[in-house]
Every structure is written in C-alpha cells, then in structure tokens.
PyMOL Python script that loads the backbone (N, CA, C, O; Angstrom):
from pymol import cmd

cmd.read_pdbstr("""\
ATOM      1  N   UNK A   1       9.027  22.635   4.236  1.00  0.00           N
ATOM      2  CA  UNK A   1       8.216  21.739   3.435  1.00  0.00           C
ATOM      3  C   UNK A   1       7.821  20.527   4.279  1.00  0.00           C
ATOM      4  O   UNK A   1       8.741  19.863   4.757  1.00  0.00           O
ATOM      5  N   UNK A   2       6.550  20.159   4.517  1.00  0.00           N
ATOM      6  CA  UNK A   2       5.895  19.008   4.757  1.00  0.00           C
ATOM      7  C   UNK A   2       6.548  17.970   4.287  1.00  0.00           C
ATOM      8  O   UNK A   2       7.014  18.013   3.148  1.00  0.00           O
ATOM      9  N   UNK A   3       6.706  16.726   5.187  1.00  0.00           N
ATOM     10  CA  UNK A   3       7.005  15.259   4.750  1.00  0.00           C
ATOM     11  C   UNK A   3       5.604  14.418   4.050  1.00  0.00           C
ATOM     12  O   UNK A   3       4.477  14.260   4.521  1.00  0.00           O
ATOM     13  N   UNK A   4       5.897  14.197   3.403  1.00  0.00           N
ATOM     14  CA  UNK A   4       4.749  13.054   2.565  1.00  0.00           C
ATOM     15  C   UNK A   4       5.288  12.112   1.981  1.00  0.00           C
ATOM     16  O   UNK A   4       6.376  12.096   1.407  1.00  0.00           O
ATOM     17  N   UNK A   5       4.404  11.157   2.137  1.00  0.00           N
ATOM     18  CA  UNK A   5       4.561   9.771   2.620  1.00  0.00           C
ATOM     19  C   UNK A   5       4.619   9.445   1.139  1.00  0.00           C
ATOM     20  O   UNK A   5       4.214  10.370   0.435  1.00  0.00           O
ATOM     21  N   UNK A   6       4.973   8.493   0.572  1.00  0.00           N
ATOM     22  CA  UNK A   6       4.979   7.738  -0.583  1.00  0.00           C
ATOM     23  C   UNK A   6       4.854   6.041  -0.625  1.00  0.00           C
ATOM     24  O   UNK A   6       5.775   5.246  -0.441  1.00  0.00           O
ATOM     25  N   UNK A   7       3.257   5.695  -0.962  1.00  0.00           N
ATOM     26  CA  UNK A   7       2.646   4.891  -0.807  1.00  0.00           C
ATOM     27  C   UNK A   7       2.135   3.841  -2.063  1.00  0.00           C
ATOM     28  O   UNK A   7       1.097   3.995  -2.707  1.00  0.00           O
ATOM     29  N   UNK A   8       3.140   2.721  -2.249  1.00  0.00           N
ATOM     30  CA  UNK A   8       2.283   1.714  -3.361  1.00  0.00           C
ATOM     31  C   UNK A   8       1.884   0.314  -3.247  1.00  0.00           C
ATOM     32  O   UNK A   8       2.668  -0.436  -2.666  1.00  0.00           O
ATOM     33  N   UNK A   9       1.044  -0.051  -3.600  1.00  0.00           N
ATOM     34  CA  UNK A   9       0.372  -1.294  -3.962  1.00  0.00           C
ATOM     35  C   UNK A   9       1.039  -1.571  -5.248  1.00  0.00           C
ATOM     36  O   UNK A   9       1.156  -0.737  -6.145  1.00  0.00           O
ATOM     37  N   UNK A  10       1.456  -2.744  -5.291  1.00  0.00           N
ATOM     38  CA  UNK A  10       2.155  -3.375  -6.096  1.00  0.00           C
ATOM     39  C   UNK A  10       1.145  -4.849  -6.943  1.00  0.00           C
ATOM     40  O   UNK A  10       0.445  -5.541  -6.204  1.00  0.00           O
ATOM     41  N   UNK A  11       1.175  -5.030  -7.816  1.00  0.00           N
ATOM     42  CA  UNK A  11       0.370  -5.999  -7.857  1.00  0.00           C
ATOM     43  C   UNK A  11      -0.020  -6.177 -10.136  1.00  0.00           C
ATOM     44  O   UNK A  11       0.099  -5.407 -11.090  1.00  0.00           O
ATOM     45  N   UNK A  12      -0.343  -7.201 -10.004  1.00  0.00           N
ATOM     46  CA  UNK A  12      -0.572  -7.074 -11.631  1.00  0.00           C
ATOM     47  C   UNK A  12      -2.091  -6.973 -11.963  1.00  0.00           C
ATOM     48  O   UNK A  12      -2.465  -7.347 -13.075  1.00  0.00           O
ATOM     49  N   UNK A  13      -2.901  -6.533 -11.145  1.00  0.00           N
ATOM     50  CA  UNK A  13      -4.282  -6.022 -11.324  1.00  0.00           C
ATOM     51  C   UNK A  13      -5.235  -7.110 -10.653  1.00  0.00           C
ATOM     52  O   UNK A  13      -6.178  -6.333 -10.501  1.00  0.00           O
ATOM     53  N   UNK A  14      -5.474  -7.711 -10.394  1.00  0.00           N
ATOM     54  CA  UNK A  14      -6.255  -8.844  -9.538  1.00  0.00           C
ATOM     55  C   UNK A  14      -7.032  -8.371  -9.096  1.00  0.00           C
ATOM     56  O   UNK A  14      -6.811  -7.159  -9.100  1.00  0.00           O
ATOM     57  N   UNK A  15      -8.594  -8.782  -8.331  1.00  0.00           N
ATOM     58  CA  UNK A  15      -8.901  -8.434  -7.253  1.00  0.00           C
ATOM     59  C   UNK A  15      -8.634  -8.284  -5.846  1.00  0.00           C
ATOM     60  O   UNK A  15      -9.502  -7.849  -5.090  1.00  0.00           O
ATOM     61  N   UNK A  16      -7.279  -8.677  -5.377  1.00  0.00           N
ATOM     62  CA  UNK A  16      -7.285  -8.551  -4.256  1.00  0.00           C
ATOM     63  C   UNK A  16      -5.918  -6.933  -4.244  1.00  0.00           C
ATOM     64  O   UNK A  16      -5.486  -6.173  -3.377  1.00  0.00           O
ATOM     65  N   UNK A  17      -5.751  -7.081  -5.443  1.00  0.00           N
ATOM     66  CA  UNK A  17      -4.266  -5.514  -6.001  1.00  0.00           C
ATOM     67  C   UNK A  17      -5.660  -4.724  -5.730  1.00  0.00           C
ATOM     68  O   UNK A  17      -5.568  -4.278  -4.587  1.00  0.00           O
ATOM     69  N   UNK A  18      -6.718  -4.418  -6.206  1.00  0.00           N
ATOM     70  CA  UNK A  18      -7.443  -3.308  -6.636  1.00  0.00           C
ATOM     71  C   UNK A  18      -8.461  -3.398  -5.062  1.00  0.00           C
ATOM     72  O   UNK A  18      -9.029  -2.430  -4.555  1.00  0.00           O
ATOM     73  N   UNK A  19      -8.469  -4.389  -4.690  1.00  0.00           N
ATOM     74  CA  UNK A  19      -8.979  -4.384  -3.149  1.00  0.00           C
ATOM     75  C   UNK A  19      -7.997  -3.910  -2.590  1.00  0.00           C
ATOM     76  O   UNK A  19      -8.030  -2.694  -2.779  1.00  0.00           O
ATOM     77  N   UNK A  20      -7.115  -4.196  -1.990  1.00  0.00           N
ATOM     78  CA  UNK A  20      -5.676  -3.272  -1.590  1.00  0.00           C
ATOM     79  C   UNK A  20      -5.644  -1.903  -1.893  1.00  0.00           C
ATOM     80  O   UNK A  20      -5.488  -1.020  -1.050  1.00  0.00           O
ATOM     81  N   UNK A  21      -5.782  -1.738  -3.007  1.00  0.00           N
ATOM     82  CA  UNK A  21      -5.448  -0.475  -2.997  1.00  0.00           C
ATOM     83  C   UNK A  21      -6.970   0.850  -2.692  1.00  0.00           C
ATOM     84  O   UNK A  21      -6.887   1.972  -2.193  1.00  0.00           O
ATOM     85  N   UNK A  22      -7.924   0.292  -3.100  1.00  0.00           N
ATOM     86  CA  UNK A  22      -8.957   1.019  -2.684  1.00  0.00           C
ATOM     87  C   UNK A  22      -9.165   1.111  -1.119  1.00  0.00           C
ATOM     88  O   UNK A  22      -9.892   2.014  -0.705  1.00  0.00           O
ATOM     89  N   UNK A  23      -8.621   0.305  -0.287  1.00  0.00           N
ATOM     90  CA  UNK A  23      -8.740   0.416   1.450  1.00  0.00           C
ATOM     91  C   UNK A  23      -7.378   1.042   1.579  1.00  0.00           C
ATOM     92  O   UNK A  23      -6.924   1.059   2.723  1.00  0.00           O
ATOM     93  N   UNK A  24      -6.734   1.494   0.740  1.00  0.00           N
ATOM     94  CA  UNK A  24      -5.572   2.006   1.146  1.00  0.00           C
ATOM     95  C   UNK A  24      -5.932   3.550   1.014  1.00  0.00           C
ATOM     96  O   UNK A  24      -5.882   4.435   1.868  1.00  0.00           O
ATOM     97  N   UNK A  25      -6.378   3.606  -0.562  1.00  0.00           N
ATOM     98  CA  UNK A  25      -6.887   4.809  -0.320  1.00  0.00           C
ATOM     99  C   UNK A  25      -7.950   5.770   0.093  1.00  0.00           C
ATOM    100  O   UNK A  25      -8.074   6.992  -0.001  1.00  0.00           O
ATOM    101  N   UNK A  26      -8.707   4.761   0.603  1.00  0.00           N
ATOM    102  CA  UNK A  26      -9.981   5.072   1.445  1.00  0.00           C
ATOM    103  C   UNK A  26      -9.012   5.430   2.559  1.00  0.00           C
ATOM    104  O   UNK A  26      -8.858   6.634   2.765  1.00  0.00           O
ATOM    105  N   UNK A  27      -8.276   4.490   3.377  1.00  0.00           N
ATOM    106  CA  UNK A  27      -7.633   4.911   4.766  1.00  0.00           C
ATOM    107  C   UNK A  27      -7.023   6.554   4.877  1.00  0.00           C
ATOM    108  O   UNK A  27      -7.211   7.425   5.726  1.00  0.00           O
ATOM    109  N   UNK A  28      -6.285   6.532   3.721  1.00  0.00           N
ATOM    110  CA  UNK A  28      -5.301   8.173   3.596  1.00  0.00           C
ATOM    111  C   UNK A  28      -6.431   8.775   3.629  1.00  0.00           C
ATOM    112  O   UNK A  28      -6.769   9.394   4.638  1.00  0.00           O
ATOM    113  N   UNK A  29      -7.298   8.691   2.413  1.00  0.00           N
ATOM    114  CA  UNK A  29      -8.613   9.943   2.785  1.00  0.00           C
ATOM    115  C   UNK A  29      -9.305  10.191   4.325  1.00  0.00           C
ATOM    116  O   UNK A  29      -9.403  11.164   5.073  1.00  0.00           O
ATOM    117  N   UNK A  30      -9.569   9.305   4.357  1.00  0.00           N
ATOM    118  CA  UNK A  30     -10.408   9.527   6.054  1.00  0.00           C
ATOM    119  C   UNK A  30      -9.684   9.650   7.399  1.00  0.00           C
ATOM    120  O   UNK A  30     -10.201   9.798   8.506  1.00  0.00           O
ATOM    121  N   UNK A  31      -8.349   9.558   7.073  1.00  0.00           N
ATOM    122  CA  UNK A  31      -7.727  10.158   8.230  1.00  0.00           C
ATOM    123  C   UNK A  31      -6.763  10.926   8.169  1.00  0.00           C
ATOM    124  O   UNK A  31      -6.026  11.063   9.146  1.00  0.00           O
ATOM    125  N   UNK A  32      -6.589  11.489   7.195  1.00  0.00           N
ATOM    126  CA  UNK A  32      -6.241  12.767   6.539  1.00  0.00           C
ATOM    127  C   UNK A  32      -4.430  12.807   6.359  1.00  0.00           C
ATOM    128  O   UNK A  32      -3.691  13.776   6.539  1.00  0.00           O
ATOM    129  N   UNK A  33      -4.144  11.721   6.040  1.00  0.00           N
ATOM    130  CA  UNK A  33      -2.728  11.245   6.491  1.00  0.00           C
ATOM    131  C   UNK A  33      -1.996  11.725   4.441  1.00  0.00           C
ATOM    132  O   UNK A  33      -2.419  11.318   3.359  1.00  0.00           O
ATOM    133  N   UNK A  34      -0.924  12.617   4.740  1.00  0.00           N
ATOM    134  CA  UNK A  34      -0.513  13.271   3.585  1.00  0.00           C
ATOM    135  C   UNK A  34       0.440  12.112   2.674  1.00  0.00           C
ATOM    136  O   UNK A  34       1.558  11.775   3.064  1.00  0.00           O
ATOM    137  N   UNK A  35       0.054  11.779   1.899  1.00  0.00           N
ATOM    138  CA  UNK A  35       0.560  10.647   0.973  1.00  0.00           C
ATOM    139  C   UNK A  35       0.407  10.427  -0.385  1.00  0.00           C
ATOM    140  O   UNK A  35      -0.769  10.594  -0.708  1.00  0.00           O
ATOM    141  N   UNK A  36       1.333  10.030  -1.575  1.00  0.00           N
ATOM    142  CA  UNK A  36       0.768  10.119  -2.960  1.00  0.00           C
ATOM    143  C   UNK A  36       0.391   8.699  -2.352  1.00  0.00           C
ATOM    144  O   UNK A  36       0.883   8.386  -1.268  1.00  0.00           O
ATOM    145  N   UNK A  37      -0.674   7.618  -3.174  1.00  0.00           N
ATOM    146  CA  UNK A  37      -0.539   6.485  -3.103  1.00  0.00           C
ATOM    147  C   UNK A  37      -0.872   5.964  -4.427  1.00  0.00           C
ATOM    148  O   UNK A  37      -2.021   5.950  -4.869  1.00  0.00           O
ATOM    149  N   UNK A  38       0.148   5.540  -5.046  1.00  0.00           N
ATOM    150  CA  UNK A  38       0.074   4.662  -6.237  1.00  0.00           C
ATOM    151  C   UNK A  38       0.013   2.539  -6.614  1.00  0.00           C
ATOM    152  O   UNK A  38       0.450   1.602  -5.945  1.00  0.00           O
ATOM    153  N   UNK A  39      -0.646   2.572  -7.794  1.00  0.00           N
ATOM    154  CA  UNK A  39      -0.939   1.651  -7.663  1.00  0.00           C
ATOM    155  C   UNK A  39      -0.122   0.691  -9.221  1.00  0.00           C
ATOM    156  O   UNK A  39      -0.491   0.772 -10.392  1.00  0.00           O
ATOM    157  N   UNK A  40       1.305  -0.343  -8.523  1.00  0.00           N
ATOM    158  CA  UNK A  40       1.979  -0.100  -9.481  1.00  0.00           C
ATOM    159  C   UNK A  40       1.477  -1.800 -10.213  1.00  0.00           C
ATOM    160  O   UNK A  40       0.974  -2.703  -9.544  1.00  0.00           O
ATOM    161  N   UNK A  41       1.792  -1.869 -11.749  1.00  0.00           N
ATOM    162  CA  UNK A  41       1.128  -2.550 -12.331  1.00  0.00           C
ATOM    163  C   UNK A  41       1.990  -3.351 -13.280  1.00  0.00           C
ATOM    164  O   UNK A  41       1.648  -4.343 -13.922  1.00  0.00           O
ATOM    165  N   UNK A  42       3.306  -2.680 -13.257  1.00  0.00           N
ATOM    166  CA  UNK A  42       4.047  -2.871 -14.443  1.00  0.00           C
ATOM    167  C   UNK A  42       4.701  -4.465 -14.001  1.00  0.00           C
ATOM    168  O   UNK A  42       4.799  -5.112 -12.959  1.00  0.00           O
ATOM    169  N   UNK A  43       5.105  -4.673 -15.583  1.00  0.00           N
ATOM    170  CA  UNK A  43       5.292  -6.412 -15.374  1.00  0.00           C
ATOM    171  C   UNK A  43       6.624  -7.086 -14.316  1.00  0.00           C
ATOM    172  O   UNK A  43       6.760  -8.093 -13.622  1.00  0.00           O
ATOM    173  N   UNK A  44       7.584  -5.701 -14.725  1.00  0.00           N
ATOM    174  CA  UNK A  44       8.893  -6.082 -14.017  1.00  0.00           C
ATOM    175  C   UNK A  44       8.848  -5.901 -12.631  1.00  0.00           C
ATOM    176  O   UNK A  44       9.308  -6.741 -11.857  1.00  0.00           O
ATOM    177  N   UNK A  45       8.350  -4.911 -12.287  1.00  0.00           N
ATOM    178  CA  UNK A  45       7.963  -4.873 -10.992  1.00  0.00           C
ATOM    179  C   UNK A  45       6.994  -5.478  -9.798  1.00  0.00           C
ATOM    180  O   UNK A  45       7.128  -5.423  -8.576  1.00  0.00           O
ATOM    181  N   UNK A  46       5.913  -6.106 -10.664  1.00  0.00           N
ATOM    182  CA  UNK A  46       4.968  -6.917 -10.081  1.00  0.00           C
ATOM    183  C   UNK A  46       5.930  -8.253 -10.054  1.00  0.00           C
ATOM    184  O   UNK A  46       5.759  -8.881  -9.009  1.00  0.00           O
ATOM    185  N   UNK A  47       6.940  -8.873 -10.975  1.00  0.00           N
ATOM    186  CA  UNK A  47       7.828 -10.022 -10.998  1.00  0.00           C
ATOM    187  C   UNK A  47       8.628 -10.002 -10.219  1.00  0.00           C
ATOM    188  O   UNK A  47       8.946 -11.084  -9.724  1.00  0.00           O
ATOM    189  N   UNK A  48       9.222  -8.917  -9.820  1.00  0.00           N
ATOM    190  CA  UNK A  48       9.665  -8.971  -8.517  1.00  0.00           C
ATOM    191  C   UNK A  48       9.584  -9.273  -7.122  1.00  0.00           C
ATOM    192  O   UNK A  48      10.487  -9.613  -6.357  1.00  0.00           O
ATOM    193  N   UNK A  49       7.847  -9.022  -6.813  1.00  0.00           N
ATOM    194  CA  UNK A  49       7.176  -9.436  -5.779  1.00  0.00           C
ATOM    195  C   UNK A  49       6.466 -10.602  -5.799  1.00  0.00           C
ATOM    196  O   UNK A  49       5.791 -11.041  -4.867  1.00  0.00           O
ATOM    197  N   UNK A  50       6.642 -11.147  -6.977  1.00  0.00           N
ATOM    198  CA  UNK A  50       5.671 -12.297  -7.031  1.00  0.00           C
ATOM    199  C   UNK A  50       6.378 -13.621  -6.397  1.00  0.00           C
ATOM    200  O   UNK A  50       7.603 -13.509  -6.372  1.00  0.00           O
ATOM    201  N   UNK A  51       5.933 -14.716  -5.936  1.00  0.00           N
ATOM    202  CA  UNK A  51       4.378 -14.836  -6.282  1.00  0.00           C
ATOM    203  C   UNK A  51       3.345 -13.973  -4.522  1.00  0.00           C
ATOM    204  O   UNK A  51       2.238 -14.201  -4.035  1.00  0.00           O
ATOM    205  N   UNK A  52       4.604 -12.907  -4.095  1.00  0.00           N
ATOM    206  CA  UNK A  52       3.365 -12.535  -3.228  1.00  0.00           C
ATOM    207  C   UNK A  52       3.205 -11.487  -3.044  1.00  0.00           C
ATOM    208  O   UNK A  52       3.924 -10.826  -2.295  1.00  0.00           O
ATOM    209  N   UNK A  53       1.880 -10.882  -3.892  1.00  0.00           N
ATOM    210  CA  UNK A  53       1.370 -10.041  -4.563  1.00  0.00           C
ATOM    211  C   UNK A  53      -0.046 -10.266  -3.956  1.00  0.00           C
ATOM    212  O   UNK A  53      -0.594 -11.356  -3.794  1.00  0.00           O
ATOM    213  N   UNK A  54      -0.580  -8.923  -3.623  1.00  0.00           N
ATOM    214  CA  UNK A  54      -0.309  -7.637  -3.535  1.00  0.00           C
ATOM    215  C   UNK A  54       1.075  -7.013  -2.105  1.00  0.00           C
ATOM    216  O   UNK A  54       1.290  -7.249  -0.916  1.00  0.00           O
ATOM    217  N   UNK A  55       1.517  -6.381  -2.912  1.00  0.00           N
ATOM    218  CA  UNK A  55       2.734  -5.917  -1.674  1.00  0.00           C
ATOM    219  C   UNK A  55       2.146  -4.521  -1.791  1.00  0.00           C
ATOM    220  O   UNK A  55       1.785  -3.968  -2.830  1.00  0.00           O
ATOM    221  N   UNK A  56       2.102  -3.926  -0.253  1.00  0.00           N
ATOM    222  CA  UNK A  56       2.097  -2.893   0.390  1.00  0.00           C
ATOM    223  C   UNK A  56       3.190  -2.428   0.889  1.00  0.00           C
ATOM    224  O   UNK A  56       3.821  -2.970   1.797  1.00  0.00           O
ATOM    225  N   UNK A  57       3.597  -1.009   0.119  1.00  0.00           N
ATOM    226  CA  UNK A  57       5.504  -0.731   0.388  1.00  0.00           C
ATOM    227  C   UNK A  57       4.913   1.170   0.880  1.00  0.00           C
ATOM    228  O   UNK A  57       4.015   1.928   0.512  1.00  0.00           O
ATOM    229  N   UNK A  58       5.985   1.213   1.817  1.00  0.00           N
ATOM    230  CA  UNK A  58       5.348   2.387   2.408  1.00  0.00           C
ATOM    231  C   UNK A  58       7.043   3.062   2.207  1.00  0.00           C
ATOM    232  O   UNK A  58       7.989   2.363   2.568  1.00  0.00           O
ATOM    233  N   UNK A  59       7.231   4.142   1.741  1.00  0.00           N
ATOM    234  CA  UNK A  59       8.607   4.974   1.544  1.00  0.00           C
ATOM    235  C   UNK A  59       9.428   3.370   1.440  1.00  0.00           C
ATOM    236  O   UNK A  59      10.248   3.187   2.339  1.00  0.00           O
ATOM    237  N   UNK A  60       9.335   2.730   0.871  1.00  0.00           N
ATOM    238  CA  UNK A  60      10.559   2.033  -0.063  1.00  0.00           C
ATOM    239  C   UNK A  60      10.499   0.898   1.002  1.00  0.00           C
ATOM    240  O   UNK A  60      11.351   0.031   0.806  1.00  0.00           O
ATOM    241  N   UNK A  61       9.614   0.676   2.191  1.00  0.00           N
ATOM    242  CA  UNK A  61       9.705  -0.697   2.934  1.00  0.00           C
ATOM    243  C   UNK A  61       8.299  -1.244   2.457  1.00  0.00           C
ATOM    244  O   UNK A  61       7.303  -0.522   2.422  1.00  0.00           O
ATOM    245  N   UNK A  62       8.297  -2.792   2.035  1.00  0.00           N
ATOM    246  CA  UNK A  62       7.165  -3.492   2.274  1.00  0.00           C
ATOM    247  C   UNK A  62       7.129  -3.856   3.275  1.00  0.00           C
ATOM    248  O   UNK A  62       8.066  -4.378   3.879  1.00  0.00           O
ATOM    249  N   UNK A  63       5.705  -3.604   3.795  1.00  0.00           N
ATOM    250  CA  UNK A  63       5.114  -3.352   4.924  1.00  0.00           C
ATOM    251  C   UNK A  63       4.150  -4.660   5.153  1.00  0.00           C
ATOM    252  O   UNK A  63       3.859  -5.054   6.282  1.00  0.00           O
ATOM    253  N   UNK A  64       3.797  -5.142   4.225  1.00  0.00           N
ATOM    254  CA  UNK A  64       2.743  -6.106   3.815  1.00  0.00           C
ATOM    255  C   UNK A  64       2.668  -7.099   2.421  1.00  0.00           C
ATOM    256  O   UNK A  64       3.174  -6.543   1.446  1.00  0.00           O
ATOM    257  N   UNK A  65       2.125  -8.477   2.150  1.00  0.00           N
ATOM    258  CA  UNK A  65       2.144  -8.568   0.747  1.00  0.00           C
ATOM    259  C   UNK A  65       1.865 -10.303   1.252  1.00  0.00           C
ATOM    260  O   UNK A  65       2.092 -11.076   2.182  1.00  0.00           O
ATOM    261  N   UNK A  66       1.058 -10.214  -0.424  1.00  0.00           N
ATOM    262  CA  UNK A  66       0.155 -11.841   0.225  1.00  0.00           C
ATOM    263  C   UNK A  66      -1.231 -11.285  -0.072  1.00  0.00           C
ATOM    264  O   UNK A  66      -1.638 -10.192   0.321  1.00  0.00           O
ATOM    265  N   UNK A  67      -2.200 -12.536  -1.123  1.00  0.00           N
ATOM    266  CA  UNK A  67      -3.662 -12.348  -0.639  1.00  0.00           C
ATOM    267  C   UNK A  67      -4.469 -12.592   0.311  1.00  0.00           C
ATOM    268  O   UNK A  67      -5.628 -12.964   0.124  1.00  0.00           O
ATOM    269  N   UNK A  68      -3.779 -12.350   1.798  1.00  0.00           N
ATOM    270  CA  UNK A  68      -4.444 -12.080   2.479  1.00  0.00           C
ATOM    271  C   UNK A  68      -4.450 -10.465   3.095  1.00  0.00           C
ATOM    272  O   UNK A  68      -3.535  -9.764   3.529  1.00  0.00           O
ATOM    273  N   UNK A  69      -5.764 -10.248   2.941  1.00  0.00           N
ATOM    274  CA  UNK A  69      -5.561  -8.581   3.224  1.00  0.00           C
ATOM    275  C   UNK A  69      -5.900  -8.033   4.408  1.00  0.00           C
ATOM    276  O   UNK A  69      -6.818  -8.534   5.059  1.00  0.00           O
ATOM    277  N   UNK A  70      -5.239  -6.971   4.844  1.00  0.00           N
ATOM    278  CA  UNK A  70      -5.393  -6.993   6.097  1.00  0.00           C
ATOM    279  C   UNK A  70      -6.764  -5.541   6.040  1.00  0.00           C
ATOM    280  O   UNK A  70      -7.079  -4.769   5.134  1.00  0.00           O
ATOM    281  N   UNK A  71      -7.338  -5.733   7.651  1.00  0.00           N
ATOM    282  CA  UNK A  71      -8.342  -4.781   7.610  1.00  0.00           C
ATOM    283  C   UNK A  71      -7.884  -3.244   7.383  1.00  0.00           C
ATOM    284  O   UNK A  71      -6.696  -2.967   7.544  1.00  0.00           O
ATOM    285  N   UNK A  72      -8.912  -2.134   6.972  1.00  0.00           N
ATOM    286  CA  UNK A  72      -8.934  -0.784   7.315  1.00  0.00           C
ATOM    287  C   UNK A  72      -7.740  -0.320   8.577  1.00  0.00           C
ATOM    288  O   UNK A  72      -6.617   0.158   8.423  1.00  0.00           O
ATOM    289  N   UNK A  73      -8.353  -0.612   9.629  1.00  0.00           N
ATOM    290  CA  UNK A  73      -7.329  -0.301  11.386  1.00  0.00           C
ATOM    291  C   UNK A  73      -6.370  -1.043  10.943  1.00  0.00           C
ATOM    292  O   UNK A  73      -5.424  -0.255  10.923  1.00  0.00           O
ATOM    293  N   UNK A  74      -5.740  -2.695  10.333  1.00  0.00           N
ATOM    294  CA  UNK A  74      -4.184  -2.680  10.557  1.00  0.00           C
ATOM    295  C   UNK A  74      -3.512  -1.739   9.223  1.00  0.00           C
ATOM    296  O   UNK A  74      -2.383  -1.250   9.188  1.00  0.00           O
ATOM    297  N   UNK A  75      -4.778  -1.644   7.966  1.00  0.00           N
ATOM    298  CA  UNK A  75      -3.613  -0.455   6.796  1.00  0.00           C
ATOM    299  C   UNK A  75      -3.259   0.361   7.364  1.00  0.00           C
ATOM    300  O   UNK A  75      -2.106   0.766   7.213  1.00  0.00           O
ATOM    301  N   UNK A  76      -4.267   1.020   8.394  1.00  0.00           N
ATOM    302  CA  UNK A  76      -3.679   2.641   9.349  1.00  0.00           C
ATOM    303  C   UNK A  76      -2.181   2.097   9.822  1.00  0.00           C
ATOM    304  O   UNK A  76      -1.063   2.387   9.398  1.00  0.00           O
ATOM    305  N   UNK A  77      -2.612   1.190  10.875  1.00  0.00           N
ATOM    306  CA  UNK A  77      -1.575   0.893  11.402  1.00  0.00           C
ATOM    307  C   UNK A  77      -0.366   0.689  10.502  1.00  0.00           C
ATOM    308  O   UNK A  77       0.555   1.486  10.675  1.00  0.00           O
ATOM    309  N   UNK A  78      -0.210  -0.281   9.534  1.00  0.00           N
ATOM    310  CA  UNK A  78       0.993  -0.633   8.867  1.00  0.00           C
ATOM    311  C   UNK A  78       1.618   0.834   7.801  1.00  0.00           C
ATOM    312  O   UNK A  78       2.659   0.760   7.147  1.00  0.00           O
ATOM    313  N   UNK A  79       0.911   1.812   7.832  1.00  0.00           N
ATOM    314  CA  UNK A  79       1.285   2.949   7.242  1.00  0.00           C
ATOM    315  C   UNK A  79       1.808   3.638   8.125  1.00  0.00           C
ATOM    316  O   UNK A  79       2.848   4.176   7.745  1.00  0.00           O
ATOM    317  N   UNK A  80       1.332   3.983   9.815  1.00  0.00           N
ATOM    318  CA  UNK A  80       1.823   4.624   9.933  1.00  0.00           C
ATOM    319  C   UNK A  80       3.151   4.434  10.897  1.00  0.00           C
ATOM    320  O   UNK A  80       4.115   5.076  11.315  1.00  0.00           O
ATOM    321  N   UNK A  81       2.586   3.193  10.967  1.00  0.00           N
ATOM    322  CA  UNK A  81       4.197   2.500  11.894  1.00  0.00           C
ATOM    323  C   UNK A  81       5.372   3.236  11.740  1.00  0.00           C
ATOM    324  O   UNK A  81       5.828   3.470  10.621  1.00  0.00           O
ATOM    325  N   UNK A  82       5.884   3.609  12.740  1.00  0.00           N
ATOM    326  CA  UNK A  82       7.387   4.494  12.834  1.00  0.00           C
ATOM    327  C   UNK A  82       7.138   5.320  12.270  1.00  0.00           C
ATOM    328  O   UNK A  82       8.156   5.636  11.655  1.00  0.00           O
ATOM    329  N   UNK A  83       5.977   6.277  11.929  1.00  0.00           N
ATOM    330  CA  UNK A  83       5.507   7.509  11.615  1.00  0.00           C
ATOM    331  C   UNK A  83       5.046   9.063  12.563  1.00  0.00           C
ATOM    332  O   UNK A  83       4.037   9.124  13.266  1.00  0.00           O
ATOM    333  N   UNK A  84       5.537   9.637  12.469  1.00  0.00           N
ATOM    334  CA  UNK A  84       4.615  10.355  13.640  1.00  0.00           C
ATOM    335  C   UNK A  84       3.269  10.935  12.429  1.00  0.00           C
ATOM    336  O   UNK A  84       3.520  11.642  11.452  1.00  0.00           O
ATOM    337  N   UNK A  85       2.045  10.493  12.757  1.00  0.00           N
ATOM    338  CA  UNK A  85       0.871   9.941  11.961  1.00  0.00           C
ATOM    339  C   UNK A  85       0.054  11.705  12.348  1.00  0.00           C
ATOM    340  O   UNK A  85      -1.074  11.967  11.930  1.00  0.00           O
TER     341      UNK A  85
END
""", "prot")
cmd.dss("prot")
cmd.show_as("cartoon", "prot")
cmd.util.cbc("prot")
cmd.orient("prot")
C-alpha cells in the first residue's frame, strides 16, 4: 500500500483559511503529490491554533500558520519537506 500524505488547513473560514487552502490544493493537483487535504473549521480546533490561523499541518506537524501566506513553490516545498516527494 502507497503512503499518503494527510494534509490540513486549519482555520475558522476567513479569507486567508480559504486562500490557504485553495493553493494547497491547487499545489497537490498539479504536481501530482498523493494526499487527502482537508480543510478544518471546527471551533475547538481552530481555538487551538489561534490567534495564528491559518495553520498548515502536514501528517500531524504544523508546517506553517499566520496570515501571512506563503507562495505556490514554498506550499510544495513545506509539504514536501522530509518527504521523498
């Protein structure tokens, strides 16, 4: 069985959660990288990360988080870090 990646954006819906997560999943699509990527919304869990939100958590590490977002090339990068990609 294939390894796949398990990928979420964390966030309580904002524009910069739903920007996040659409370059996230634009990135998996176009470089064909095997991953669910979800986009989590719920209150307890967004309270957890707050106040810095949107967090990018890649298999159970945040990787990223803060409205500042990073480009297309560093999401590749911060996904596939310590990955063989």
């Amino acid at each position: 069985m294939a390894y796949r990646m398990h990928i979420e954006v964390t966030g309580p819906g904002c524009p910069f959660c739903k920007t996040l997560y659409k370059w996230v999943k634009e990135v998996v699509g176009e470089k064909g990288i095997d991953a669910d990527v979800e986009h989590v919304t719920q209150l307890k869990v967004v309270m957890r990360r707050f106040p810095f939100t949107p967090a990018l958590e890649v298999d159970g590490e945040v990787v990223h988080r803060g409205k500042w977002l990073p480009n297309k090339e560093k999401i590749h990068a911060l996904i596939t870090r310590g990955k063989a990609s």
